[in-house]
N, C-alpha and C positions, 0 to 999 in steps of 0.2 A: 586437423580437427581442432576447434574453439571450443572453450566452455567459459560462461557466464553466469555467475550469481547473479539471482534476480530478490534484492531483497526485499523484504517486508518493508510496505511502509506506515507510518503512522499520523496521525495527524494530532500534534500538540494541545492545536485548537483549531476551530471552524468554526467562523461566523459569518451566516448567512446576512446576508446585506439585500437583496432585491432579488426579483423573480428579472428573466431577461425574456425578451420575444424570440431567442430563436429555440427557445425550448432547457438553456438551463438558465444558471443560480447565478448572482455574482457573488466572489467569496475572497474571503481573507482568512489565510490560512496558515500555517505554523506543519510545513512538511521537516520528517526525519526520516530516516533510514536505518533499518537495524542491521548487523552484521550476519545477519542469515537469513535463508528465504528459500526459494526456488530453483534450480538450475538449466540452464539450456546446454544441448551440447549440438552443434552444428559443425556437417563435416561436406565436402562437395561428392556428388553421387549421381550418376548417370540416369536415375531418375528423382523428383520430389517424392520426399514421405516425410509422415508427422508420426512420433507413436507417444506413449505415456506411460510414465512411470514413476512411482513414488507412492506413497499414503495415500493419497487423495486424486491420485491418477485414473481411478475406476471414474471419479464423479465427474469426469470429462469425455468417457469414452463413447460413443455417437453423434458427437457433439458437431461431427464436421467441422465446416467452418470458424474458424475461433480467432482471438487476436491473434495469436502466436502464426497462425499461415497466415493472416492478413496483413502483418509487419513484413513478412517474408514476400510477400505479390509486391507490396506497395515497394519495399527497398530496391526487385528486379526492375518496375515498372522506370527509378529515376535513377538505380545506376550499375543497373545492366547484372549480367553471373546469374547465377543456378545454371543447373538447379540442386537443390540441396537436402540431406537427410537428417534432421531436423529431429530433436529428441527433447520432452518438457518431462523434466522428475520433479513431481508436483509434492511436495513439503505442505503448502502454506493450504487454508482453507477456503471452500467455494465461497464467494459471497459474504465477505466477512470485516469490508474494511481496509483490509493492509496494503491494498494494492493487485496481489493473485494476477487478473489478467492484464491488465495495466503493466505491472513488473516483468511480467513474461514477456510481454509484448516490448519493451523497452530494451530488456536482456538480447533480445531475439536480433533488433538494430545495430547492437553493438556488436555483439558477436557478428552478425553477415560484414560489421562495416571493419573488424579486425580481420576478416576473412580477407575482406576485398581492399583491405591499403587502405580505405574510407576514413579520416580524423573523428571520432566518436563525438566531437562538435560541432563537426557540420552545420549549419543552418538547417542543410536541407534534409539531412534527419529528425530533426526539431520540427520542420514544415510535415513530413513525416507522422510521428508520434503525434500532432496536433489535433491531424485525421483519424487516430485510432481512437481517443478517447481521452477527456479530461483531462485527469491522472497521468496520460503516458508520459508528457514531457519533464512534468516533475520527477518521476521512477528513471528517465533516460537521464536526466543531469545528474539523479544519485547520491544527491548530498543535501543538509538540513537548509531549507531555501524559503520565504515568504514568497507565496503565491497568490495572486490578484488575477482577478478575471473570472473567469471559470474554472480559475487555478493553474492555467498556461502561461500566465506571463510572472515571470519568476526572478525573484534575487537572491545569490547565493547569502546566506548566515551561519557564521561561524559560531561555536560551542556546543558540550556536552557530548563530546565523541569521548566515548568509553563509559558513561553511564551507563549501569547497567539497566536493563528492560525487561519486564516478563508482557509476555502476551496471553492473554486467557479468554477464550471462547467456548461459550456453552453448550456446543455442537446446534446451535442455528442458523439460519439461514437469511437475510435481513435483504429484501430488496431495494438497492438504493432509491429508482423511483417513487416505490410507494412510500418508504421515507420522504423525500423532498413533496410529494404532493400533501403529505400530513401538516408542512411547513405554514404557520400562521400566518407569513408575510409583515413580521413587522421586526426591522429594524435596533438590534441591540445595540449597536453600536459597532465601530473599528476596534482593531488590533491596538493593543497601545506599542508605547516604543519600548527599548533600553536593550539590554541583554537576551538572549533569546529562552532561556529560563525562565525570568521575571515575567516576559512578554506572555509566557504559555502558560505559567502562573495566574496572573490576571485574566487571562482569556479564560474561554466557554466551547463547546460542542454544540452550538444549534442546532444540532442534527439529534442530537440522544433524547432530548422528552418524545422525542416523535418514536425515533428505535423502541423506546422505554413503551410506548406504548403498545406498538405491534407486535415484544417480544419481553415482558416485565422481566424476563430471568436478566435480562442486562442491566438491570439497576441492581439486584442482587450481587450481581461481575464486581460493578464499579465498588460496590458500599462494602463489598470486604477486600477487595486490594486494597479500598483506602484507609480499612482497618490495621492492616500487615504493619509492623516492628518495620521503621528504616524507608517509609514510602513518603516521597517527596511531591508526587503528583499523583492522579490515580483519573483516568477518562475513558471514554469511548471512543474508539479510533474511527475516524472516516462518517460513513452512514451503519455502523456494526455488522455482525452485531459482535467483534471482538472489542476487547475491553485492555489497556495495557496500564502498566504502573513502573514509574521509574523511581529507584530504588539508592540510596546511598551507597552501598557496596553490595559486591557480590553475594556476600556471604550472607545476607538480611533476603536479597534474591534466591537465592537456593532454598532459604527455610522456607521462602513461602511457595513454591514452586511445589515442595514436598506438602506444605500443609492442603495446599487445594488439589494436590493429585491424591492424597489420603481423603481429604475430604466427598471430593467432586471426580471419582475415577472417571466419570465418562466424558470431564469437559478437557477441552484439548491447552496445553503451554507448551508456553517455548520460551528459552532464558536465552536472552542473547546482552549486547549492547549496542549503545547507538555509534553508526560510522563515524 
């Protein structure tokens, strides 16, 4: 039996650079990873089965088909085992940014590829991840990386592992497409360079005025994390509609954790830090 954290991911910054003809974005990116998330557990079993479980477990159930069996088809189809019983304890929120099926589906590689003696660097788990979606191969490397492309072609960067992060989502639900079809098409500019702090500093979310639009409570998110004692950054992750803020210490993270769960009972956090 395997289990794998599928962590949250977030997106420093995101700057849309051009529309592409095979249907997405080109993008330059600022991926992190926080120290909690999702879990998979995968064990070998005389027949396949997916079940769910966790918070957020309900808002998958009918779902059928999902990344999380489509990572599992695609790893038998190049290198061979099952078949397997397969468990996702869904923590993180539908539609929201951080990764969710992306990271599942990532988790999912790595554990079949611990199962099966497979190097979790593979190429051809990366060839893999590629085909499930955007996002997967960033979530399958795991660690704070610049992504170009679509966000597939990746370099690892180092810094800001153990900062801490809160994540806060308004209980909506943001769909990435109609995000990026909101997209003006016009060109802010690249990533600049230096340290990967400074970099996410200077950068932007091209994705958030459009969020901002189809769901205003996320500009509300953003404008009081960036009010919070002790906040060094304060953005909208991904295409939203979660919203996260890094924090100088813990201790400034926990007040505010408290003040928007007293504030805002029904919107969802999570205090983690970055890997």
């Amino acid at each position: 039996m395997i289990y794998e954290v599928a962590p949250a991911k977030i997106n420093l910054a995101l700057h849309v650079r051009a529309r592409r003809d095979d249907g997405y974005h080109e993008l330059e990116t600022l991926f992190a990873f926080l120290r909690h998330g999702d879990k998979i557990r995968v064990e070998p079993s005389d027949t396949a089965s997916f079940a769910l479980t966790g918070p957020f477990g309900a808002a998958l159930q009918g779902e059928g088909d999902n990344l999380v069996t489509r990572a599992a088809s695609a790893f038998a189809a190049t290198f061979g085992g099952g078949p397997w019983a397969i468990t996702l304890d869904k923590h993180l929120p539908i539609a929201s940014g951080i990764g969710g099926g992306s990271a599942d589906a990532a988790a999912t590689l790595r554990a079949l590829a611990r199962l099966g003696g497979v190097a979790t660097d593979d190429a051809r788990l990366f060839a893999i991840a590629e085909t499930l979606g955007a996002d997967v191969p960033a979530c399958l490397l795991g660690r704070s990386a610049v992504g170009t492309g679509k966000g597939e072609q990746l370099v690892p960067i180092d810094g800001l592992s153990g900062v801490p992060v809160l994540l806060v989502n308004p209980g909506v639900a943001v769909s990435t497409a109609a995000v990026f079809r909101q997209w003006d098409g016009v060109d802010r500019g690249p990533l600049g360079a230096g340290p990967l702090l400074a970099r996410a500093l200077a950068g932007r979310n091209d994705l958030e005025p459009m969020a901002r639009t189809l769901a205003p409570v996320i500009g509300e998110v953003v404008v009081g994390l960036a009010a919070m004692p002790g906040v060094t950054l304060a953005r909208m992750s991904g295409s939203g509609a979660t919203c996260f803020a890094l924090f100088d210490d813990e201790e400034a993270c926990g007040e505010a954790a408290v003040a928007i769960r007293r504030e805002q009972p029904g919107w969802w956090c999570l205090e983690s830090a970055l890997a």
